[in-house]
C-alpha positions as CSV (number, residue, x, y, z in Angstrom):
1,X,0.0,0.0,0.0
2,X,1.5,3.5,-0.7
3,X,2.9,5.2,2.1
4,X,1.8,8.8,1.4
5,X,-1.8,7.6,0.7
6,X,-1.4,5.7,4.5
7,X,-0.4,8.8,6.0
8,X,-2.3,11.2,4.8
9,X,-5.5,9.2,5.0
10,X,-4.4,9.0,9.1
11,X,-4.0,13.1,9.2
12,X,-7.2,13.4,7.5
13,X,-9.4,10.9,10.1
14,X,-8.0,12.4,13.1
15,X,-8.2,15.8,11.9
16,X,-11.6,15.0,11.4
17,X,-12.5,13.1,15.2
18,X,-11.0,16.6,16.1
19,X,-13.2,18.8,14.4
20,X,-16.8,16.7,15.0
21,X,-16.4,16.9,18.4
22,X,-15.2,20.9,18.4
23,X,-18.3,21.3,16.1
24,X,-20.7,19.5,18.0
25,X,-19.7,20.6,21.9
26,X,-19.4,24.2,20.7
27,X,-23.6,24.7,21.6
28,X,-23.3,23.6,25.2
29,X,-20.9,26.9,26.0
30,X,-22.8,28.9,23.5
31,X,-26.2,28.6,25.3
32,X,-24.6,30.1,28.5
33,X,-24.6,33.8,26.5
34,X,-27.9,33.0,24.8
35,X,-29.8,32.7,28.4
36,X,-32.1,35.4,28.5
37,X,-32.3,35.8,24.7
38,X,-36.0,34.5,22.9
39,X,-37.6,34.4,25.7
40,X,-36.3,31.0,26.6
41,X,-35.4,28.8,30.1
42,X,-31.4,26.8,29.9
43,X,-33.8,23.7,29.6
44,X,-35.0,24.9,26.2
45,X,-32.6,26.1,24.9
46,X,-30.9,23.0,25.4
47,X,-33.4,21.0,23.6
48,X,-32.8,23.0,20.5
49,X,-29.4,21.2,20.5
50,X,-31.7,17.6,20.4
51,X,-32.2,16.9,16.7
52,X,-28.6,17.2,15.8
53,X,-27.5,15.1,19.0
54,X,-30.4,12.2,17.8
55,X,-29.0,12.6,13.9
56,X,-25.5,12.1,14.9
57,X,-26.5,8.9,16.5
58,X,-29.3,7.8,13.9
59,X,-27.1,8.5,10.8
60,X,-24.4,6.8,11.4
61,X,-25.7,3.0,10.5
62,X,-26.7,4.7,6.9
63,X,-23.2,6.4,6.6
64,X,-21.6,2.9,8.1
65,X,-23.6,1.1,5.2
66,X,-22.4,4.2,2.5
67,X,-18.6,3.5,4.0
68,X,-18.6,-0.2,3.2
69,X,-20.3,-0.1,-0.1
70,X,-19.7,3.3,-1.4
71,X,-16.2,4.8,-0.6
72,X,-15.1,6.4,2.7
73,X,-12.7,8.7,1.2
74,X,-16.0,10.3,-0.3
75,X,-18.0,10.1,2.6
76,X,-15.2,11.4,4.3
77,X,-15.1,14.6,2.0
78,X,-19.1,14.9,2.6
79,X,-18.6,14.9,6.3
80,X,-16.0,18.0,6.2
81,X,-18.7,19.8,3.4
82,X,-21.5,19.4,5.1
83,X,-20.3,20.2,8.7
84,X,-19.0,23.5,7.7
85,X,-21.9,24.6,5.9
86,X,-23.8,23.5,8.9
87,X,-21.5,25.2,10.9
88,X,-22.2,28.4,9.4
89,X,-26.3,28.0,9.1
90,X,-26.2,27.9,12.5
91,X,-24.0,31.0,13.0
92,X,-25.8,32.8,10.6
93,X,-29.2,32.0,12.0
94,X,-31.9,34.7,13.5
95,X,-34.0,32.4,16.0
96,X,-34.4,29.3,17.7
97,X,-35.7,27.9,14.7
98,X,-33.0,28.9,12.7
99,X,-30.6,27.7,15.3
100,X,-32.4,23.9,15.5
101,X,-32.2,23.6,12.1
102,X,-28.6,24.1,11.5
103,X,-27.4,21.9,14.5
104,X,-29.6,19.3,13.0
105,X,-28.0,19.4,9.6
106,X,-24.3,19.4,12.3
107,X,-25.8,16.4,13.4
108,X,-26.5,14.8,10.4
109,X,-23.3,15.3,8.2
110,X,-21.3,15.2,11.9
111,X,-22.7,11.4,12.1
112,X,-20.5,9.9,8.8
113,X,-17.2,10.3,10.9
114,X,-17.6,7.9,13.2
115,X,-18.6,4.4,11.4
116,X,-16.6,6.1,8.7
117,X,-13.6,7.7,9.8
118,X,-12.6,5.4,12.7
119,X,-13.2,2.2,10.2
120,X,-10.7,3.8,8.0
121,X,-8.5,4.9,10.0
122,X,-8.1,1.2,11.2
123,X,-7.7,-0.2,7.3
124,X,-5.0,1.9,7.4
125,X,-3.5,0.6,10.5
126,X,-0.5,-1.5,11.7
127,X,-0.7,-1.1,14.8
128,X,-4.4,-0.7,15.8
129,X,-4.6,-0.6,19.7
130,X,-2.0,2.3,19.2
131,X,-3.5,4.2,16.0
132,X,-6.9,4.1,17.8
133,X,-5.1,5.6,20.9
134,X,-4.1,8.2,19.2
135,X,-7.4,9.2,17.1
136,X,-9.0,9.1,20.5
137,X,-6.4,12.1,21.9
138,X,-7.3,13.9,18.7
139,X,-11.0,13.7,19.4
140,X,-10.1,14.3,23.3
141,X,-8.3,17.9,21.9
142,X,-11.7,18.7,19.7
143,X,-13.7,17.7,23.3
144,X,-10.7,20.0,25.3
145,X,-10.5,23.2,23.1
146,X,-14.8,23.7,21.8
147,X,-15.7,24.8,25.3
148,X,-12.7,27.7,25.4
149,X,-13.0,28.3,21.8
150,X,-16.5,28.8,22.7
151,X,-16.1,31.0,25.2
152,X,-13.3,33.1,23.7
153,X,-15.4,33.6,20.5
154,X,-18.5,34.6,22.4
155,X,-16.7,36.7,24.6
156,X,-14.4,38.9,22.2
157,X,-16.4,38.8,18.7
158,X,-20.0,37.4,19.3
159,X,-22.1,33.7,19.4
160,X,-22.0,33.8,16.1
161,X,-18.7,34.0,15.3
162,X,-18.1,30.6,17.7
163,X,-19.9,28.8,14.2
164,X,-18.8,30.4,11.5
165,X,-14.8,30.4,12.2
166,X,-14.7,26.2,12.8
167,X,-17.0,25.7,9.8
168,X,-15.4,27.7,7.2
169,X,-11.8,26.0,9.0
170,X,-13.9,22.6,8.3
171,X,-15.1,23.7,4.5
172,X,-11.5,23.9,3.4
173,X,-10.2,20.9,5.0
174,X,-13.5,19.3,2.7
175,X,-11.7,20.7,-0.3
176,X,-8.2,19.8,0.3
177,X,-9.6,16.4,1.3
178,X,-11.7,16.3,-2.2
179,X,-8.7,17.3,-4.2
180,X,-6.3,14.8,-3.1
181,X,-8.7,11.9,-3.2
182,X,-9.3,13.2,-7.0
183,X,-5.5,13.3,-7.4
184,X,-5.4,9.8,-6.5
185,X,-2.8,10.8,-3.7
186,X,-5.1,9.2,-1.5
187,X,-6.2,5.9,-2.8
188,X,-8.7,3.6,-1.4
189,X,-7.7,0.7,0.5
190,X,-9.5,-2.2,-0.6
191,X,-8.5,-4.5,2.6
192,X,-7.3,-4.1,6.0
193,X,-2.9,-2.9,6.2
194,X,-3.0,-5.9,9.4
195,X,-5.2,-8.4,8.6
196,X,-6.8,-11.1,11.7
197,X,-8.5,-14.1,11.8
198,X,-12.2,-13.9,11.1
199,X,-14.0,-13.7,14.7
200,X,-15.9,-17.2,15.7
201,X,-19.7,-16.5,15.1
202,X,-20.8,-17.4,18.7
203,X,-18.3,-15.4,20.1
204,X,-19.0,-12.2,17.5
205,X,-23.2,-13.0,19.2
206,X,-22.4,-12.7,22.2
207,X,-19.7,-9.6,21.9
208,X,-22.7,-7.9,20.1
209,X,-25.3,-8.1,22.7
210,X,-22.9,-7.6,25.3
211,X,-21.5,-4.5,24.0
212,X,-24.8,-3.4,22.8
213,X,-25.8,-2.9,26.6
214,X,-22.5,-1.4,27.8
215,X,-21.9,1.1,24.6
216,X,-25.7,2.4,25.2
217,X,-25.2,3.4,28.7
218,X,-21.6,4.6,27.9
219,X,-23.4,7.0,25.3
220,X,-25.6,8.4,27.9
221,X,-23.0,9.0,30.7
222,X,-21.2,10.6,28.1
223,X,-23.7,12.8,26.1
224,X,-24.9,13.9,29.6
225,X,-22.1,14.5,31.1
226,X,-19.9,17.0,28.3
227,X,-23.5,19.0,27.8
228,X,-24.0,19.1,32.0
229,X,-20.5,20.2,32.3
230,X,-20.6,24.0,31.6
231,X,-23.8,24.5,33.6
232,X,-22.4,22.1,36.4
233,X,-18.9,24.4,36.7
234,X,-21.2,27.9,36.3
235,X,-23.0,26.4,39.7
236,X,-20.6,24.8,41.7
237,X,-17.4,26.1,40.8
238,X,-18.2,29.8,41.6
239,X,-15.0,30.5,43.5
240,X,-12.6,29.5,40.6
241,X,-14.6,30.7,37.3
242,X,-15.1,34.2,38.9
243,X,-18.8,34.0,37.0
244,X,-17.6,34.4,33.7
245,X,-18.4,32.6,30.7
246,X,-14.9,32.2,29.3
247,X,-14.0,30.8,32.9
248,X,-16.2,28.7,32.7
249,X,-15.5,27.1,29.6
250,X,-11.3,27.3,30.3
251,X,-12.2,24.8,33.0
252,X,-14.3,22.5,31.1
253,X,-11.8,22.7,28.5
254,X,-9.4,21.7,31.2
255,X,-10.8,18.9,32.5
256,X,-11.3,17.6,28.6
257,X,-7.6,17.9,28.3
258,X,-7.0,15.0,30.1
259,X,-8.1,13.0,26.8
260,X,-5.2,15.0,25.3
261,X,-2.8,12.1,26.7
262,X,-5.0,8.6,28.4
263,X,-6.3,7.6,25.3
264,X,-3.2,6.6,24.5
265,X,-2.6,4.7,27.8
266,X,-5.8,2.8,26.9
267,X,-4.2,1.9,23.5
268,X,-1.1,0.9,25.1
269,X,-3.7,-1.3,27.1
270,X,-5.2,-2.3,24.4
271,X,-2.5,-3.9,22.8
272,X,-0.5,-5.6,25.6
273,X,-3.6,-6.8,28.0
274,X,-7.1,-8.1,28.1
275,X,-9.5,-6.3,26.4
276,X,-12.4,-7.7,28.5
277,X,-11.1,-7.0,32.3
278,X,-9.3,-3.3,31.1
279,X,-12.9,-2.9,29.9
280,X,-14.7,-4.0,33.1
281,X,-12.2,-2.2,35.6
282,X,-12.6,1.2,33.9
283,X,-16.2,1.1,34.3
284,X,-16.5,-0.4,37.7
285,X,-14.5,2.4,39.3
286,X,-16.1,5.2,37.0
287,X,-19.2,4.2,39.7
288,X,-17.7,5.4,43.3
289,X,-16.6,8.8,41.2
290,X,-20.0,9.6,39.8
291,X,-21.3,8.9,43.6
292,X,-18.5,11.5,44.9
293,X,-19.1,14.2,42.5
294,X,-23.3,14.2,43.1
295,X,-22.4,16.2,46.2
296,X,-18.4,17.9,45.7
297,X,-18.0,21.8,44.9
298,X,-15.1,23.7,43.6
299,X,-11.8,21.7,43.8
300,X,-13.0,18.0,44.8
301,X,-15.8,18.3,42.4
302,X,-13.1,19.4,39.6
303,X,-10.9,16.6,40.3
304,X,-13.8,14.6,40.2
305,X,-14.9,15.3,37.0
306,X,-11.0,15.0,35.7
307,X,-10.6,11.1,37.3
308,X,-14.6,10.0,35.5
309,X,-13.0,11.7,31.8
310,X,-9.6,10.1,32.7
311,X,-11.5,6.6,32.8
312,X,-13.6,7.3,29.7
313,X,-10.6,8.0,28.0
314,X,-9.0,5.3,28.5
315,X,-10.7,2.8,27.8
316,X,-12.6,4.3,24.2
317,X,-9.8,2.8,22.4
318,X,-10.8,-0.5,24.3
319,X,-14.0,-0.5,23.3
320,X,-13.2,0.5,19.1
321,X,-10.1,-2.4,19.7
322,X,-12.9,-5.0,21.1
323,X,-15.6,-3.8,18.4
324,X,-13.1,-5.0,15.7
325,X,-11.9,-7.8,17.3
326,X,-15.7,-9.3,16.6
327,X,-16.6,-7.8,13.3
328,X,-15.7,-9.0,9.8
329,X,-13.9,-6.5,8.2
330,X,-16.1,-5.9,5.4
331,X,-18.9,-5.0,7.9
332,X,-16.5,-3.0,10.1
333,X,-18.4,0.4,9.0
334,X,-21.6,-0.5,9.5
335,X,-20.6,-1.7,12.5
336,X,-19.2,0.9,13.9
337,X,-22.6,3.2,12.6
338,X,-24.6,0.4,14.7
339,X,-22.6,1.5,17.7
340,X,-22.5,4.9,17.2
341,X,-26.5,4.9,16.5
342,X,-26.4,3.4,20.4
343,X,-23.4,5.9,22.1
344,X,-24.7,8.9,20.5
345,X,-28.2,8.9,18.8
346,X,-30.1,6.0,21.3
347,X,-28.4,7.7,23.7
348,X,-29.0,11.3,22.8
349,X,-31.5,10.5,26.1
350,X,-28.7,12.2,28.2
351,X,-29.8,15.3,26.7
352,X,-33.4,15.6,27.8
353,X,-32.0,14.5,30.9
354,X,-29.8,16.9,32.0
355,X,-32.7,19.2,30.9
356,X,-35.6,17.5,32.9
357,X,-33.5,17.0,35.7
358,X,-31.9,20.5,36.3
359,X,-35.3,22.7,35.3
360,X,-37.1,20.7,38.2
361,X,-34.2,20.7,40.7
362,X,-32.1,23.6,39.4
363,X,-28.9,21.3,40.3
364,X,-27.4,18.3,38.9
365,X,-27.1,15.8,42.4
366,X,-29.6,13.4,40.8
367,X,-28.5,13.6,37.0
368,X,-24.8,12.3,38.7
369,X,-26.3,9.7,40.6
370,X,-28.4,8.5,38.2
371,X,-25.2,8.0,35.9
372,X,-23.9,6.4,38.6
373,X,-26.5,3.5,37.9
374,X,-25.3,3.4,34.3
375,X,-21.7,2.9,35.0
376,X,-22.5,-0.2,37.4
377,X,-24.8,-1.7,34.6
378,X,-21.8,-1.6,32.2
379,X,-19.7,-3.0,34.8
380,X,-22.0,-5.5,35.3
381,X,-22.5,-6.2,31.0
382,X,-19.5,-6.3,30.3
383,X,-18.1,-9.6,32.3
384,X,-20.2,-11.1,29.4
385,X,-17.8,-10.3,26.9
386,X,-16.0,-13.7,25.2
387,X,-13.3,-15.0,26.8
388,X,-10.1,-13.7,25.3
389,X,-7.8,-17.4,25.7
390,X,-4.1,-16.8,25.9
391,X,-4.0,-12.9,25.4
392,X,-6.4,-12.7,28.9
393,X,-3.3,-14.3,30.4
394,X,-1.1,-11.4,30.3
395,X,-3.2,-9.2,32.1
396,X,-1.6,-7.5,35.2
397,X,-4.8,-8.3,37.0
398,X,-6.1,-11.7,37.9
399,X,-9.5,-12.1,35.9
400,X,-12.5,-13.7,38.0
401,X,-13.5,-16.7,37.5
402,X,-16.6,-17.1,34.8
């Protein structure tokens, strides 16, 4: 395979898990200078961020389908066109309407990166558990710099200008994307860089259901928790933002930054230990966090909040390395859209949630004890997983007993 074509195609899929997630957390920070504006509660406002959050769950089986049978360097290119003119219909916007609409159409052309981009990205892999470790810090830096981009946008130009800079930054990455592929100086690959053995069909059953469960409930601690964050910090961390909306968003952006370096460690992890029980441990301490933060303020409730992203970080990687394990390569797409329709459209839930749940409390205690509950069921979901033979051996762990 052609070395250029390999490395570029790897700067243009993490440059891209980068920008979706700077694209789509951008709304979250925004709303906190929109309060006030249309006559509308945080709670609403919130919701108008709901269609795109369902579409960038729901369309990613169709783009996963497109990937596979179509071409992902094409899909690819629509992704980076249509999120910047999304981008800037919702910057350019007069009303809530107006503003719905565009994040919709975010959400919609935001959903091909996923099943798309990451399934690329690992045709184009040697070494996976470490390629995927990487892509995850690049989408960990879009998650750490939206909320201070954000802020610093809104603060020194206006709302507006937080949407129209990343989309017309995303447009021409589109184009240079769309003239290279037309070059041919990136060309398709046609079959997996590292092949593996075809995973057994009992053991691909029960990975699906299994991971079904866990990868729903990790979608909604994670949708609600990245929206919550802002409003969480503007309550409880009053002493360090000094009420400001740029302060607020710095410290969001700081506790995102952690993603800038673990999802690497859970790549490392992926490639040297059991999938399975790096899996399970994550998520079984993510549970006595959540618990901790329902009630912390200022400091505690910031480290907090740094240790549950820390864990989340870490073991994404783990969950793309195990969802590959068990898929056919020439499903791996679709696959990926089947997961992302559960992590971020099934579980666009969080959403409503954070909204129900602070408009009738005007606090977050429940929301993060509620998620709480989740992280125990995907504890729990996960021991399911296949075992993993020899490779399980070399964890630095001992694994129960089945």
């Amino acid at each position: 395979m052609n070395a250029r074509s390999v490395s570029l195609a790897l700067i243009f899929a993490n440059a891209g898990h980068t920008l979706t997630h700077l694209l789509m957390l951008l709304y979250p920070t925004v709303v906190l200078a929109l309060q006030g504006r249309f006559g509308l509660s945080y709670g609403e406002l919130m919701l108008l961020a709901l269609p795109g959050t369902v579409l960038y769950g729901l369309g990613a089986l169709p783009a996963g389908w497109l990937g596979d049978r179509w071409s992902a360097e094409y899909m690819m290119v629509l992704f980076y066109l249509g999120s910047g003119a999304a981008a800037l219909a919702t910057g350019l916007a007069t009303g809530p309407l107006g503003i719905a609409i565009g994040l919709g159409c975010l959400g919609l052309f935001g959903s091909i990166y996923h099943p798309v981009g990451v399934a690329w990205l690992v045709r184009n892999a040697e070494n996976r558990g470490r390629v995927l470790g990487w892509n995850g810090i690049f989408g960990s830096v879009g998650v750490g710099i939206a909320p201070t981009v954000a802020g610093a946008l809104t603060q020194y130009i206006d709302w507006r200008a937080a949407f129209l800079v990343p989309g017309a930054i995303a447009l021409a990455m589109g184009l240079a994307l769309a003239f290279a592929v037309r070059r041919g100086t990136i060309v398709a690959a046609k079959t997996d860089l590292r092949a593996e053995p075809e995973p057994a069909r009992g053991d691909a059953m029960r990975a699906f259901v299994a991971l079904s469960v866990t990868m729903l409930a990790a979608g909604i601690i994670y949708q609600a928790m990245t929206v919550a964050l802002p409003k969480l910090f503007e309550l409880r961390l009053t002493g360090l933002t000094n009420g400001t909306t740029l302060g607020t968003g710095g410290f969001v952006s700081l506790v995102f930054a952690e993603g800038m370096l673990f999802p690497l460690v859970g790549g490392w992890l992926a490639d040297r230990y059991s999938l399975k029980w790096v899996y399970v441990l994550s998520w079984a301490l993510a549970v006595p966090v959540l618990v901790a933060a329902a009630t912390l303020v200022e400091l505690p409730l910031f480290a907090a909040t740094v240790l549950l992203f820390t864990l989340m970080s870490i073991v994404t990687p783990v969950e793309n390395a195990l969802l590959v394990r068990y898929t056919p390569g020439r499903w791996r797409a679709t696959a990926f859209g089947a997961k992302f329709v559960l992590s971020l459209g099934v579980s666009s839930l969080g959403l409503p949630l954070v909204a129900f749940i602070y408009d009738r409390t005007g606090d977050f205690t429940w929301l993060l004890a509620v998620l709480a509950g989740f992280a125990a069921i995907i504890a729990a979901a996960a021991f399911f997983l296949p075992r993993e033979g020899e490779r399980g051996a070399r964890l630095a762990v001992p694994a129960p007993a089945e």
